[in-house]
N, C-alpha and C positions, 0 to 999 in steps of 0.2 A: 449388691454389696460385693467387694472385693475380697478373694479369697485372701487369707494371713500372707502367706509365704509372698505375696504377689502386692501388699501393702509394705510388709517389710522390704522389700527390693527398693520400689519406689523411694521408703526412706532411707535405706541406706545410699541411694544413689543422688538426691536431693540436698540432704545435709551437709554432703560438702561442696558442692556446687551452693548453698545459702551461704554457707561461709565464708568461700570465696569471694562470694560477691560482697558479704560483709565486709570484707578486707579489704577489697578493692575501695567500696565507698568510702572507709572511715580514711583509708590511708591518701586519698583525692580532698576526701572534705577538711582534713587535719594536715596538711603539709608541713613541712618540720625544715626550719632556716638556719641556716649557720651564717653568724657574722661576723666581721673583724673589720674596724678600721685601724689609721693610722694618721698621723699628722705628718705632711713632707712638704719643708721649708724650701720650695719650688713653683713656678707658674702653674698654674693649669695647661699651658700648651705643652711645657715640659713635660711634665708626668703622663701626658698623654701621648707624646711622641715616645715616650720608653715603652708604655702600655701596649700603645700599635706596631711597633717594631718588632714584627713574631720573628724574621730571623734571626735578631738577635738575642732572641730569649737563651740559647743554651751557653749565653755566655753571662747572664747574670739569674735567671730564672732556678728558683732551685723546686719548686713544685711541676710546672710546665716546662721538660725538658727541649724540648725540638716543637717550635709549632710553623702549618705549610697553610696557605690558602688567602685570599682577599677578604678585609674585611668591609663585607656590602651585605647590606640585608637580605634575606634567605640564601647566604651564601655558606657552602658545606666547608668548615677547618677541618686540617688531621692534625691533632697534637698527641703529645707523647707525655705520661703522666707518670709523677712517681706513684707507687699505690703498693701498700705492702715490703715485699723485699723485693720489688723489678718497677717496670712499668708498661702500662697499657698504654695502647692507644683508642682516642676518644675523636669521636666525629659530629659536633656539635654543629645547629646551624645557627647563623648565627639572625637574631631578630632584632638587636636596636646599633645605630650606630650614629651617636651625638658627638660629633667633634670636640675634645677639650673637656665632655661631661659624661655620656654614658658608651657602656659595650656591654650585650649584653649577647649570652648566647644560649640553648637548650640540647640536652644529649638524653641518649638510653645509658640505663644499667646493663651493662655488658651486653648493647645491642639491644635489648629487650624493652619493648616500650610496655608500660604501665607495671615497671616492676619497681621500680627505682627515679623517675624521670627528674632530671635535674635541670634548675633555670640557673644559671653562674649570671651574676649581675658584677660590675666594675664600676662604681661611682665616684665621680669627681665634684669635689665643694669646696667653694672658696671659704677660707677659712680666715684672709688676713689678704696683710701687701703680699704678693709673691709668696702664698701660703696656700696650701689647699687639704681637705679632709678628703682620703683617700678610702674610699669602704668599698669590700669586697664580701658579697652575701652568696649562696646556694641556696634554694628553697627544692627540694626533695618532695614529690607526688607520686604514691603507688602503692601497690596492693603489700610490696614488701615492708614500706616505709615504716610500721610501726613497730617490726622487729630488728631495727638499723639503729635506731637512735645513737647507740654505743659508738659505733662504726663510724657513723655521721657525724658525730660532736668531735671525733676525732678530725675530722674537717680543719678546728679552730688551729693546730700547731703548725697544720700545712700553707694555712693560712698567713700567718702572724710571720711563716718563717718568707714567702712570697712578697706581703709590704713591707719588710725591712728592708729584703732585699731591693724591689722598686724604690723605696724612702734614697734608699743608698747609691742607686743609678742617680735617678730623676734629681738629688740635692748636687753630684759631683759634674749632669754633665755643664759643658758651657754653651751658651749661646741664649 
């Protein structure tokens, strides 16, 4: 049998190592999505040529300030994010690229994997003639995730303010 002092250690040191791991699983197995779509009275190739056009972002982007890099699967972006009162930058890679219908990319929470990990998905659906249903989701996995939520739903205005802005590209440009 194991002396007290020598059992209590063990549980003092155990417990929160249980916990974390608690935290870790629920926040992996319970992922938490933020979504928004928009309808923009435009082709699919359009709204998809504004979408891929990262140099252009800092001239109609109002979420994604400045973004650099090819979009090719497991290919590394740097974008510049508004976030708070400044902004970060985020170095997502990126895992789907469907011409005309998806872009989809994944990053850390400030560098940190399994704290925060986020998947950004960009979807294109035909909606009509020369119409398309424009959705843009985040699904958030991590040990931090279940004390975010706040933070996270805050996502939706950064969101909504991004496809107006795109709705307002993609309907004006020509061609």
């Amino acid at each position: 049998m194991l002396p007290f002092m020598f059992r209590r250690l063990i549980a003092g040191i155990l417990a929160p190592v249980i916990v974390l791991v608690g935290f870790y699983l629920w926040g992996n197995g319970h992922p938490y999505t933020v979504t928004r779509s928009v309808e923009i009275a435009a082709s699919a190739a359009k709204v998809w040529d504004v979408l891929t056009d990262l140099p252009a972002y800092d001239h109609w982007n109002p979420e994604i300030t400045s973004a650099e890099g090819h979009l090719a699967k497991d290919a590394t972006l740097t974008l510049r994010v508004r976030s708070g009162g400044g902004t970060d930058t985020v170095r997502p890679s990126v895992t789907i690229v469907t011409p005309g219908r998806e872009l989809r990319w994944q990053s850390r929470f400030r560098d940190i994997g399994h704290l925060a990990d986020g998947e950004q998905r960009f979807t294109i659906e035909a909606a009509g003639p020369d119409r398309v249903r424009f959705t843009q989701a985040q699904t958030f996995r991590g040990i931090a995730v279940p004390f975010m939520h706040g933070t996270l739903a805050s996502s939706c205005s950064r969101f909504d303010a991004m496809n107006a802005a795109l709705k307002t590209r993609a309907e004006s440009k020509k061609g």
